[in-house]
N, C-alpha and C positions, 0 to 999 in steps of 0.2 A: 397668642393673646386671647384672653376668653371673651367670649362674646357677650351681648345683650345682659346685664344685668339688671334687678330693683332699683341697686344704686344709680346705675347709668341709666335708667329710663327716669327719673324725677328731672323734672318739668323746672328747670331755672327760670328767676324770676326778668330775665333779658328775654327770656325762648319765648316766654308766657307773652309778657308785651308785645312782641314782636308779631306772634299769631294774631293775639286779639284784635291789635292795629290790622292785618291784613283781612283777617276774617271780617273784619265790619267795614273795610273798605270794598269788596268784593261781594256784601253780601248782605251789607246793613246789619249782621246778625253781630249784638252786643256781648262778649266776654265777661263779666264780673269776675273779679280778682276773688271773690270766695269762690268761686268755682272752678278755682285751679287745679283742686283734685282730681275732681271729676273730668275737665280737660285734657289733664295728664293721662286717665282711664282708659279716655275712649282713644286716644290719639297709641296709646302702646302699640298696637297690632299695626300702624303703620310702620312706625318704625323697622317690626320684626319681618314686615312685608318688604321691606325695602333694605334691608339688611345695614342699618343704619345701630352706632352703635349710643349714640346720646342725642338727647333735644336740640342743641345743638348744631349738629350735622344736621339734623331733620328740617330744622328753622332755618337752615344755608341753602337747602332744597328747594323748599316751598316755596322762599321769596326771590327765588330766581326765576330768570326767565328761559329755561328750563323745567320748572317746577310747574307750568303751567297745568300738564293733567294730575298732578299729584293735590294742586290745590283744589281741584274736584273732589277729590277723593277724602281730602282733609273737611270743607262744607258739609259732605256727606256726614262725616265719622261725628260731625259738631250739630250735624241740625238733628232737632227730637221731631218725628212721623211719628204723632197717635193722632187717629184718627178713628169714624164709626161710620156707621151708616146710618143715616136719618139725627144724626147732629142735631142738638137745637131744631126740636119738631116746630116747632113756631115760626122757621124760617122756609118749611117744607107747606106750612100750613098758607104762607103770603105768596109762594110760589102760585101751588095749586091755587088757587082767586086771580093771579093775575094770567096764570096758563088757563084757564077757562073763559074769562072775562076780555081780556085783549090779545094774547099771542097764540094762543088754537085758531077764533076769528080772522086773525090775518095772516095765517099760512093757509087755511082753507080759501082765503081770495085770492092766494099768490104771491103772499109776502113772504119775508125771510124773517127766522129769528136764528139770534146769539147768543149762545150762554157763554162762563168763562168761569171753569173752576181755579182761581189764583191760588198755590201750594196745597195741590193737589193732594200731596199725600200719594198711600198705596191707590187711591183710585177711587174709594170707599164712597165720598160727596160725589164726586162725578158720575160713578152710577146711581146712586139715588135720585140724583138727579134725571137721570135717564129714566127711572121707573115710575118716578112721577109721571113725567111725561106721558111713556107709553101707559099707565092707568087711563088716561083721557083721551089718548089719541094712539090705539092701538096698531096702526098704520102709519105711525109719524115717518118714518122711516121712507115712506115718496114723498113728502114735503121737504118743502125748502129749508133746514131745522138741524143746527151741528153743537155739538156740547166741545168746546175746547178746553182741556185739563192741564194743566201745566206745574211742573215743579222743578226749584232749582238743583235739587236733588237727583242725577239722571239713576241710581240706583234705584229709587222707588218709584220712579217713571218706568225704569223697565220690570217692577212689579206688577203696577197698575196694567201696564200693557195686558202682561199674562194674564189680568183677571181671573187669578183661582186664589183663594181665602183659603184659610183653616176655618173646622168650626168655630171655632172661637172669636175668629174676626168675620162672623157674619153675626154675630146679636145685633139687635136695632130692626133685622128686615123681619117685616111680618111674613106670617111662615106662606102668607096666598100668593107674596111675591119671588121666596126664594123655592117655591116651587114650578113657580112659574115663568121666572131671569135665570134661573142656573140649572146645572148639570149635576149630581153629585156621584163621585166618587169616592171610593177607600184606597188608599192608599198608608203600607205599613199601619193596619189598624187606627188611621187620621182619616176621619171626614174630611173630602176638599170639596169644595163647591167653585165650579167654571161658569163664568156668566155667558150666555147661550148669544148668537150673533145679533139678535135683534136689541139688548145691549150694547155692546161691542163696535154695532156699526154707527151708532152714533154719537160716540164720542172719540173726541182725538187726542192721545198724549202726547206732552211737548214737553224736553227738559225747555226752562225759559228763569231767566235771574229777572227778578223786581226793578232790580237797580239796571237791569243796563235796556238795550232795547226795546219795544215791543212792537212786534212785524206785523201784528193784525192789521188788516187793512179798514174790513166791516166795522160798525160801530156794535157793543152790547147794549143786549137787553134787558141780563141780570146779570153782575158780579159777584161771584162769590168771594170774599178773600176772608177765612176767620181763621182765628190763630194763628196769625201767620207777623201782622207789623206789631202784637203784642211786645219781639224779638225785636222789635227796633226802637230808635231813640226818638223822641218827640222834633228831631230836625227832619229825620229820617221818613217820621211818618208823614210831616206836613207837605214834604216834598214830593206824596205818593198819591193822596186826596186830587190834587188837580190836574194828574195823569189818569184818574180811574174816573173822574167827572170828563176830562176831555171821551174816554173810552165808550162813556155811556149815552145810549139816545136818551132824548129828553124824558121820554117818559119810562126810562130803566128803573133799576133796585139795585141796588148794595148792597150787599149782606156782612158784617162784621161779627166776631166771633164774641161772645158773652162778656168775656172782661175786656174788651175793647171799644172805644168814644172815637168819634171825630170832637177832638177838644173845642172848633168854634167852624160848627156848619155851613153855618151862612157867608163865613168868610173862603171856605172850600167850594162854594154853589151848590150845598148839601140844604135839605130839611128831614128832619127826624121821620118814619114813618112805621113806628114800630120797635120794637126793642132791639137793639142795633143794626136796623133798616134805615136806610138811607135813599132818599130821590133827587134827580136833579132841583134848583130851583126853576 
């Protein structure tokens, strides 16, 4: 029998349901039916990984309970990583005022601060974040002071780990910091840049789902989560606000990605503090 064909990899309109239903029950992350192609695209190379001959067989997989690490792999092959470094400067700009102004201050007395990069991505905001940091507090590194990174994605969690870029996924850092965080080498005539340990050591990657758990014990002090519940439905998102408020000390930040609102603030214990900045009430 011949194997894997064009005709046998299109994406039925049962297989397609069937994903989408489980992908946003597992992930929050929404399917739209025009994006069925595109669906179909990315999901091929599972199939051929799995030696699976139609959608099908693949959607008999997935939704068993069996298929539980295949449905990793499928989140994976569904969620889009773009990411940069130094993101939305404006949100690096209310960082820095409040790391100068209140959380430098009280680790130099002996307090703890929390970050929390929520979908992380390859790692890109969570070292930025880290460079902020170390610009002001060049020693942060004996303070009490942990950046936790997390994605549900464990693929690019185990990028972020590695912490080496191409040159191309270093634009955004100004050149006095990627001289001064990374390492560079050539490899096969490719600039890679490796973030140097005093980076490194103060951030933690965590694969971690939105939707299910979340084991931090410590409260944050700034939340990062942008472009990330854009991918979800307005049920989805409201039910994520009064997890990331319980998350935050009173006097934290939220950081939301450019086209995303909390649709009614005050009803989350949100007030506005900047263009998709958010503080407790």
């Amino acid at each position: 029998m011949t194997k894997s064909t064009e005709t046998d990899t299109t994406i039925d309109s049962a297989s397609f349901e069937s994903i989408a239903r489980l992908t946003y029950n597992e992930s929050g992350l929404q399917l739209a039916t025009e994006k069925k192609s595109m669906i179909q695209s990315r999901l091929r190379h599972r199939l051929r990984a799995l030696d699976l001959e139609d959608f099908k067989q693949y959607t008999a997989l997935v939704c068993s309970d069996s298929g539980r690490d295949e449905r990793k792999h499928m989140i994976s092959a569904l969620t889009t990583n773009v990411s940069h470094f130094f993101r939305e400067a404006h949100h690096f700009d209310i960082l820095t005022n409040n790391l100068e102004n209140n959380l430098i201050p009280r680790l130099k007395s002996g307090g703890a601060v929390r970050i929390w990069s929520a979908g992380c991505s390859n790692g890109q905001e969570a070292f930025s974040i880290a460079m902020t940091l170390l610009e002001l507090l060049p020693d942060a590194e004996k303070y009490n002071v942990r950046i936790l990174a997390t994605d549900i994605d464990s693929k690019v969690v185990r990028h972020a780990q590695a912490a080496r870029y191409s040159d191309r996924l270093t634009s955004g850092i100004p050149d006095r910091f990627l001289n001064k965080f990374f390492v560079k080498d050539v490899i096969d005539e490719e600039k890679i840049y490796t973030a140097t340990n005093c980076l490194t050591n103060l951030v933690s990657f965590k694969e971690l789902n939105l939707l299910g758990n979340w084991p931090m014990k410590q409260k944050m002090d700034v939340i990062f989560c942008r472009n990330v519940v854009i991918y979800f439905d307005l049920e989805t998102q409201n039910a994520l606000w009064p997890r990331f408020h319980q998350s935050l000390n009173s006097d934290g930040h939220l950081f939301l990605g450019h086209s995303e609102r909390i649709a009614d603030p005050q009803l989350a214990g949100f007030r506005t503090d900047g263009p998709t900045t958010y503080r407790p009430l």
